[in-house]
C-alpha positions in Angstrom: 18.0 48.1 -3.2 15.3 46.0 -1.4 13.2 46.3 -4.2 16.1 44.5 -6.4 16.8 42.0 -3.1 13.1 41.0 -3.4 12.7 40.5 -7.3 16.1 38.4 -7.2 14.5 36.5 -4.4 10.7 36.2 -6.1 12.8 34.6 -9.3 15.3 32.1 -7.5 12.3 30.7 -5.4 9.9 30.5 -8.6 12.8 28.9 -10.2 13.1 25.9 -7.3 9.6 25.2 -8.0 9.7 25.0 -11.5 12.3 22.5 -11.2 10.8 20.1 -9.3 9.6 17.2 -10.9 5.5 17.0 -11.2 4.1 14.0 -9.4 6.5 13.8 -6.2 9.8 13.2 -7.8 9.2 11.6 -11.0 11.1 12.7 -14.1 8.3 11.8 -16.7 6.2 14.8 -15.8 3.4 12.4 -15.5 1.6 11.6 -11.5 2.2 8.2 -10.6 -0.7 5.9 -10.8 -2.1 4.5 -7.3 -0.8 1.1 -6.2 -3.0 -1.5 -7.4 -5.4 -2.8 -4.5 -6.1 -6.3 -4.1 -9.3 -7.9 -2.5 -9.2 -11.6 -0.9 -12.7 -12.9 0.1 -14.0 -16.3 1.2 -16.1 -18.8 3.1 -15.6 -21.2 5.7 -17.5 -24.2 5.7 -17.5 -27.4 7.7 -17.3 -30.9 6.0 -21.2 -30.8 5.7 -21.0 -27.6 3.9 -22.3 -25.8 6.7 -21.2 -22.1 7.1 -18.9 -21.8 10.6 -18.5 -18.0 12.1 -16.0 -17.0 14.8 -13.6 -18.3 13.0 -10.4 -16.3 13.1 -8.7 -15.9 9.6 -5.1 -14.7 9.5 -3.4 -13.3 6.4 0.6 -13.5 6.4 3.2 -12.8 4.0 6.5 -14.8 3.8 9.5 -12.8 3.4 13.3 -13.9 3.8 15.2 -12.6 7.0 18.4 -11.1 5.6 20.2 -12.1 8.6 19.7 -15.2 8.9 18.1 -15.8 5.3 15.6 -17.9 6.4 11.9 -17.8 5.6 9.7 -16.0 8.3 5.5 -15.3 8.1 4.8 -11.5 8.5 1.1 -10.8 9.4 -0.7 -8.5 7.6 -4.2 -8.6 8.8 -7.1 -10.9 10.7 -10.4 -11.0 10.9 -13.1 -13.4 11.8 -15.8 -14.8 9.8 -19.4 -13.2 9.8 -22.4 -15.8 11.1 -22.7 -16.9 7.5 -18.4 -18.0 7.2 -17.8 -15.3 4.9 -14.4 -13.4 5.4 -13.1 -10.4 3.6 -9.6 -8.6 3.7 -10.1 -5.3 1.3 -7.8 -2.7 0.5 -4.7 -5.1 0.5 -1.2 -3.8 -1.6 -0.6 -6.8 -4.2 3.7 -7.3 -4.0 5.4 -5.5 -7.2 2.6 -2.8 -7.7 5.0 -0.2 -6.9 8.4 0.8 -9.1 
């Protein structure tokens, strides 16, 4: 009897994994593709064209409040520039990559 109790058991748990869909929850048995990665770089300069560093650069996103449906700046990331002005925020999630 435990030996039937076990094999019923081995099937209904190979079963649940079988019907689980392949790439975390997707139905087209294919993995889902990593969310596209977006790169902003840059330079600060003064009117001369000379490079400034120390220079704190902020990155926001505007979104709309749902509450009070007005526009609001979300940061994201800062940095400051290098001693040559150049700036670089990597590894950033450009809006609509995911579905």
């Amino acid at each position: 009897m435990k030996k039937i109790l076990l094999i019923v058991t081995i099937v209904f748990i190979s079963l649940e994994m079988k019907a689980q869909f392949p790439g975390g929850g997707q139905q087209s048995g294919m993995r889902q593709p990593p969310p596209s990665i977006g790169h902003i770089y840059g330079k600060i300069i003064d009117d001369n064209g000379k490079a400034i560093s120390d220079v704190s650069v902020v990155l926001l996103e505007s979104r709309i409040d749902t509450t009070s449906r007005k526009t609001k700046d979300i940061l994201l990331k800062v940095t400051a520039t290098k001693n040559n002005g150049r700036f670089s925020f990597e590894e950033l999630l450009i809006p609509g990559s995911l579905k």
